[in-house]
C-alpha positions as CSV (number, residue, x, y, z in Angstrom):
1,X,-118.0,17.1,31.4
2,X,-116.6,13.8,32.3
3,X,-118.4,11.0,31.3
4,X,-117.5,6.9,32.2
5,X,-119.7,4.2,30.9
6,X,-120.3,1.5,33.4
7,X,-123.1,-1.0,34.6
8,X,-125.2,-0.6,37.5
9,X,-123.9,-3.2,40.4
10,X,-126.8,-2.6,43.5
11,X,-128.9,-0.3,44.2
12,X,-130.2,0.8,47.8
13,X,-133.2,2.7,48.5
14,X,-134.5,4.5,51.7
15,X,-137.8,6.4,51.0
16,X,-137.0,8.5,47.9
17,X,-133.3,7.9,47.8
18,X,-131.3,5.2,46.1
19,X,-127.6,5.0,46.1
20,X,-126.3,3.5,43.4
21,X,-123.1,1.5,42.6
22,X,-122.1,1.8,38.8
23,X,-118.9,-0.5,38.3
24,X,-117.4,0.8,35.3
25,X,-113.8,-1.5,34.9
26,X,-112.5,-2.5,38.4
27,X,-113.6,0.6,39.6
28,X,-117.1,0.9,41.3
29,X,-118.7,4.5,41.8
30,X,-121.0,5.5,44.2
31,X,-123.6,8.3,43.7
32,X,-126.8,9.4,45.8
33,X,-130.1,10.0,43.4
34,X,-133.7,11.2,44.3
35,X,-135.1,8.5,42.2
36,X,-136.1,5.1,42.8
37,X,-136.6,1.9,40.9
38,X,-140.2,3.0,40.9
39,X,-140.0,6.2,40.0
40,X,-136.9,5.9,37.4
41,X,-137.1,2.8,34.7
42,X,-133.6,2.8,34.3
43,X,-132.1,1.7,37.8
44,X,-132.1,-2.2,37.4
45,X,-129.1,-4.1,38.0
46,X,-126.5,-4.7,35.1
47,X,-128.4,-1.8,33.0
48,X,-126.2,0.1,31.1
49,X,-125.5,3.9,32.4
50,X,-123.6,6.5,32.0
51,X,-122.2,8.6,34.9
52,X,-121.2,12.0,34.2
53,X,-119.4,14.7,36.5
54,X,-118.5,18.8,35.9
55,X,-114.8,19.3,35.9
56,X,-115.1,21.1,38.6
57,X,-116.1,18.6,41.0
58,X,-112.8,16.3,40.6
59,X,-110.6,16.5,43.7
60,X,-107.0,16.0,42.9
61,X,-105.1,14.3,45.9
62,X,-101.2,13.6,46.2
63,X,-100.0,10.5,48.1
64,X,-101.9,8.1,50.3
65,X,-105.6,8.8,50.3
66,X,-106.7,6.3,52.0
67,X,-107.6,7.7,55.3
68,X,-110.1,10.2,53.7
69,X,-114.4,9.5,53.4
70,X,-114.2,10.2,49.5
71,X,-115.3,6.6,47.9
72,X,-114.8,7.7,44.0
73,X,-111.4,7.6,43.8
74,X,-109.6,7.2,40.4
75,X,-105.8,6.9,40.5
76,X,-104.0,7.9,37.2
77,X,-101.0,9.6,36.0
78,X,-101.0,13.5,35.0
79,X,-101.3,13.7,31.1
80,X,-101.9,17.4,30.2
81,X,-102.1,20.7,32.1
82,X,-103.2,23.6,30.9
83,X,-102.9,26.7,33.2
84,X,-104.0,30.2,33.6
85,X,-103.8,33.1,35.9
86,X,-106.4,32.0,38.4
87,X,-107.7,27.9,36.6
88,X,-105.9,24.7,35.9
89,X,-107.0,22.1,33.9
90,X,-105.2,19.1,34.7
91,X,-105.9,15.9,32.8
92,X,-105.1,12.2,34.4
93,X,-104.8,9.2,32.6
94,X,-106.8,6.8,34.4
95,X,-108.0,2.6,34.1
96,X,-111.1,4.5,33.1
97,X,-110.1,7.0,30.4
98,X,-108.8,10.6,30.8
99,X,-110.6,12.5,33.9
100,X,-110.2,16.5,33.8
101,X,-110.1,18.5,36.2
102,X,-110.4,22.1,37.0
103,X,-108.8,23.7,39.9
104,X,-106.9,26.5,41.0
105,X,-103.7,27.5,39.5
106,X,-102.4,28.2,43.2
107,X,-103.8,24.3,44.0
108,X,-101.6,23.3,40.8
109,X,-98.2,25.2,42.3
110,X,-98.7,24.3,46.0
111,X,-99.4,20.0,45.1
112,X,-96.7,20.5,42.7
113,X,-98.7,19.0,40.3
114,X,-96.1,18.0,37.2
115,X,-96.6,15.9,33.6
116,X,-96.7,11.9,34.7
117,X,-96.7,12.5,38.2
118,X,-99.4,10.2,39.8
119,X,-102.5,11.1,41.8
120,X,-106.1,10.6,43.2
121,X,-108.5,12.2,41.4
122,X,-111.9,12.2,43.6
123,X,-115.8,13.0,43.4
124,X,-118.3,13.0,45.9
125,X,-121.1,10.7,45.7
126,X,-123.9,14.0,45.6
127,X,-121.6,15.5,42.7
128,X,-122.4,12.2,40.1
129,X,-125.4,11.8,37.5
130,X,-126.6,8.6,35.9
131,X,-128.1,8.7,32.1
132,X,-128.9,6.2,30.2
């Protein structure tokens, strides 16, 4: 699991949904809950949280990714990969901390995916928890 400590910047609700912006750095992170201020004690503004994401669920981008709806976007530099027959798991150094990874092996080859080279890693806003 990856997990970022940050502080929660807004929160929006619509019925049972909140999305939350967590700000952890420079960085802010968006992620959809079903939970409310009401229904959850812990979504206040400038509360400390933890969000935490499955390896699985980072996105590893090359090059310009700005045309692309993804809002969690972390860019770092490649610090360890570890491959496999079938899984990679790549590691980037980010303003954050380290975020891993795990994709293909084929992703790795065809991205040409290197030691130091820079990317995008990426998470979708349903793919993020928040803990206290």
């Amino acid at each position: 699991m990856n997990i970022l400590e940050g502080h929660i910047d807004s929160i929006k609700v619509n019925g049972d949904l909140s999305i939350v912006k967590v700000r952890v750095g420079s960085a802010v992170f968006s992620t959809i809950l079903i939970d409310t201020p009401e229904t959850a004690p812990y979504l206040f503004v400038d509360n400390k949280v933890k969000i935490i994401f499955k390896e699985t669920e980072v996105i590893l981008g090359v090059g310009d990714m700005s045309g692309i709806s993804l809002r969690n976007k972390m860019k770092g530099k490649v610090s360890h990969i570890e491959s496999d027959t079938l899984l990679s798991k790549v590691s980037i150094d980010t303003e954050m901390g380290t975020i891993t990874s795990i994709i293909t092996s084929n992703a790795v080859k065809q991205l040409q995916i290197v030691q130091d080279m820079e990317l995008t890693a990426m998470v979708k806003t349903n793919e993020l928890m928040l803990s206290k």
